[in-house]
N, C-alpha and C positions, 0 to 999 in steps of 0.2 A: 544590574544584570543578573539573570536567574543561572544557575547550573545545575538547575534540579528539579525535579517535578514538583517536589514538594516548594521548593522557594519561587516555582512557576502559578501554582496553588494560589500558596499565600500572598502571592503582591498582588494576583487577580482580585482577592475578597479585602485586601488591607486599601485596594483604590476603587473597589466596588465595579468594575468591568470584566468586561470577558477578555478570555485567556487570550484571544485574538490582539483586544486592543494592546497588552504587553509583549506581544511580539512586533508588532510595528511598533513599539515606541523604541524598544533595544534594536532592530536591523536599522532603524534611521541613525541613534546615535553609532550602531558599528559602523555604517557607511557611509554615513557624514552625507546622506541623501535625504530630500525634503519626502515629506507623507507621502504627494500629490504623485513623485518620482517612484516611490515604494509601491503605491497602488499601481500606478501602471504598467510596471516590471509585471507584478499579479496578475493584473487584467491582460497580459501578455500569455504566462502564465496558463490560465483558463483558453484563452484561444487558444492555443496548441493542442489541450486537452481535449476540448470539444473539437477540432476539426480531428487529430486523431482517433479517436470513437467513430465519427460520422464517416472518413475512410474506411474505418477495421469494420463494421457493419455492412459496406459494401461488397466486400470482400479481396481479403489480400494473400496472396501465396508468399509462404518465404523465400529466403534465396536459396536454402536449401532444398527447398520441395517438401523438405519435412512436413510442414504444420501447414493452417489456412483455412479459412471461410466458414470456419467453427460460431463467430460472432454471427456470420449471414444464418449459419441456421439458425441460433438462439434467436434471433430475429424473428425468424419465419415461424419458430414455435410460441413465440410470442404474439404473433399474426393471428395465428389460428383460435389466443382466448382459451387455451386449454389446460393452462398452466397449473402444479399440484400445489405450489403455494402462493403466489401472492403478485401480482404484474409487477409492483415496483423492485419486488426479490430477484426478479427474474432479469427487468434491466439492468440492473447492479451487477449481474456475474456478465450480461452481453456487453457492456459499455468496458469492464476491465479488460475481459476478453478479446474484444477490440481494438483496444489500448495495444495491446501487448506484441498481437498480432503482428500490428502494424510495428513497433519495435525490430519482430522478426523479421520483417518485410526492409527492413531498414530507413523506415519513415521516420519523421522527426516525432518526438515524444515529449514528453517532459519528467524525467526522473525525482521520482516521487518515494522513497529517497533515491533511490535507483534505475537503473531501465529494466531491468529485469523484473524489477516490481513495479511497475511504472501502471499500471491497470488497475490498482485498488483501489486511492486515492481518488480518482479522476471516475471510478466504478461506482461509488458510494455518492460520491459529490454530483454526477447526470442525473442519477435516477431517483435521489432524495430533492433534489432540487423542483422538481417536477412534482415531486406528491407534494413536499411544505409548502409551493410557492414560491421560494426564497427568492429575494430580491439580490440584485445583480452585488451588490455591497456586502451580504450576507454571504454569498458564495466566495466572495474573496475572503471576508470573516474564518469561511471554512478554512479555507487552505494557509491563512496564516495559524489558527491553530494547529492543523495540523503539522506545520512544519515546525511551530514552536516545541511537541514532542518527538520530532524527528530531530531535533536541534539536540536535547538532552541525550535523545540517544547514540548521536554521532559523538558526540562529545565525549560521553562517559563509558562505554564499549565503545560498535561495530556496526556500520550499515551496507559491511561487503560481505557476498555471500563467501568469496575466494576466503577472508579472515574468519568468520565465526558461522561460515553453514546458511543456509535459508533461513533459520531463523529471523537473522540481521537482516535479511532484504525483507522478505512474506513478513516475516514474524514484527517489522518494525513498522511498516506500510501496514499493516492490518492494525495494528495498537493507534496508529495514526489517525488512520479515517474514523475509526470507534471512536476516541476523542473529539475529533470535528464532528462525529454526525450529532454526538449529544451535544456539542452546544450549538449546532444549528437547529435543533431540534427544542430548544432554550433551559437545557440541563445547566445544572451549576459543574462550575470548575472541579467539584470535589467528585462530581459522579462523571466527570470530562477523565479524568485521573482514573479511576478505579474502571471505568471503559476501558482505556488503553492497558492497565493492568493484565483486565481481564483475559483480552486478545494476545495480548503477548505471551498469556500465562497456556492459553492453548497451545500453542507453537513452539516450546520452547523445544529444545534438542534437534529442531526440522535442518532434516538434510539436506547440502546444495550439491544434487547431484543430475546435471543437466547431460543429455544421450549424447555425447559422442564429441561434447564438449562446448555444444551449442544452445545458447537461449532460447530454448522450445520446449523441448519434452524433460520434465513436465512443468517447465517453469510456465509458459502458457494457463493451462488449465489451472497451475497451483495461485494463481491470480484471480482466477475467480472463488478458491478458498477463501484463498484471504480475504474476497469481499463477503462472503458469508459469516466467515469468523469476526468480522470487526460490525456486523448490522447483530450477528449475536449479541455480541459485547455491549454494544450501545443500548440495546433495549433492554438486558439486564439490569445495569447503571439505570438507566430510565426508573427503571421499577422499584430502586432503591438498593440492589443486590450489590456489595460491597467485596472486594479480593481484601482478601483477609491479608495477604503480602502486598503493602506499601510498593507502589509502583516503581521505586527507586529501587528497591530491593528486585524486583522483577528484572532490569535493566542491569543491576548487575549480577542478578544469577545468569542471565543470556550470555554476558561476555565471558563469565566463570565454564560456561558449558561450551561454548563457541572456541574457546582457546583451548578444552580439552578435547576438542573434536579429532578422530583423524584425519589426517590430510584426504585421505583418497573420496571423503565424504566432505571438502569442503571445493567444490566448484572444478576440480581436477578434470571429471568428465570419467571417472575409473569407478568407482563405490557407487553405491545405493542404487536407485533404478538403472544408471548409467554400465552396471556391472553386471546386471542381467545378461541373459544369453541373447535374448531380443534386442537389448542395449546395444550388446558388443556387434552384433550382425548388421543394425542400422551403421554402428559407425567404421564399419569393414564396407558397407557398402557405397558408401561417400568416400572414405579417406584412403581405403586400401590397405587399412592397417590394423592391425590387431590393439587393442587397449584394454 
């Protein structure tokens, strides 16, 4: 059993597979569940993911009124072929977008590690899937790496915004999918590592400061950061570019900075944008109440 990225690393290259195949050999022995069971939990998994995108794309309003149909227009600018950077960049921020949306909307997701981040993961893994081809096996491949360094992170910090800030949600979902995109992309485990590094290493100190105490503003939008920051991450790693700070060490400077957080900036709905004068007026305008 790994507790580290590094002991996650080195059992990939000491049994010569990817980081994937060691996270289903350890959730089987944790839950006493055969491969065939594990896979299809996954390919459960992926449906959620996919039909939530193909909803949030459609478009969905929250129950607040707040947020909605933001994935429709990424859509529609995606329609148009006009894009500044790249069609598959562009489905990556609409499919998290998507995701999340629909979260807000109160549709079923799949928490990735979270709901509130739930659009990175499932962002990165639509729209790369699509440009590499990836096979239906390959895609599950993704998400179990991926959760093998959501695994370390939950374990050894925080993957709640409420505890240690955005960082732990955005900031672990983003190190996440960077990790999965480079080994679906056929990176070694050691630039899988230094991806997730990377991404986490952008985010760290990020505020969980949602408007009026609700999963939207700007947690929405800040999912399709996150999907930008971890396709960063990945093609760096790709290129050979290395975080000089040891991924474990990244993981636990997050929790060192997430437990020195104030409170009023860790998911309260009072600090950071939530404290603004537009902040405070949204959520006088729902709740009646001053915050």
């Amino acid at each position: 059993m790994f507790r580290s990225i590094e002991e996650l690393v080195q059992l990939a290259k000491k049994n010569q597979c990817k980081i994937a195949e060691i996270m289903i050999t350890q959730e089987s022995r944790i839950s006493e569940r055969s491969r065939k069971e594990i896979m299809n939990q996954m390919t459960l998994n992926l449906e959620t993911m996919e039909v939530a995108a193909s909803k949030g794309i459609k478009g969905v309003r929250s129950y607040s009124g707040l947020t909605g149909y933001d994935a429709k227009r990424l859509q529609a600018y995606l329609d148009r072929k006009v894009v500044l950077t790249d069609i598959t960049f562009v489905k990556a921020l609409c499919y998290a977008v998507a995701t999340n949306e629909v979260n807000a909307a109160m549709g079923m997701i799949c928490a990735t590690p979270t709901a509130g981040s739930a659009g990175v993961v499932p962002g990165v893994l639509l729209a790369f899937r699509e440009k590499l081809q990836s096979s239906h096996e390959e895609q599950l491949e993704f998400l179990f790496t991926a959760a093998a360094f959501g695994f370390v992170v939950a374990n050894n910090a925080m993957i709640s915004g409420a505890e240690g800030g955005c960082q732990a949600e955005i900031g672990s979902a983003s190190g996440m999918a960077a990790a999965a995109l480079v080994e679906l992309a056929g990176g070694t485990p050691e630039q899988a590592s230094h991806a997730f590094a990377i991404a986490l290493n952008n985010l760290i100190g990020l505020a969980c400061d949602p408007v009026a105490g609700l999963v939207e503003i700007p947690c929405i939008k800040r999912n399709a950061g996150g999907t930008s920051n971890a396709i960063s991450a990945a093609e760096m790693a790709l290129a050979g570019i290395e975080s000089e700070i040891p991924a474990d060490e990244v993981v636990e400077t997050m929790c060192r900075v997430g437990r020195s957080m104030p409170a009023d900036i860790r998911e309260t709905g009072i600090g950071g944008l939530a404290g603004t004068k537009t902040g405070k007026q949204i959520a006088k305008e729902l709740f009646g109440i001053e915050r």
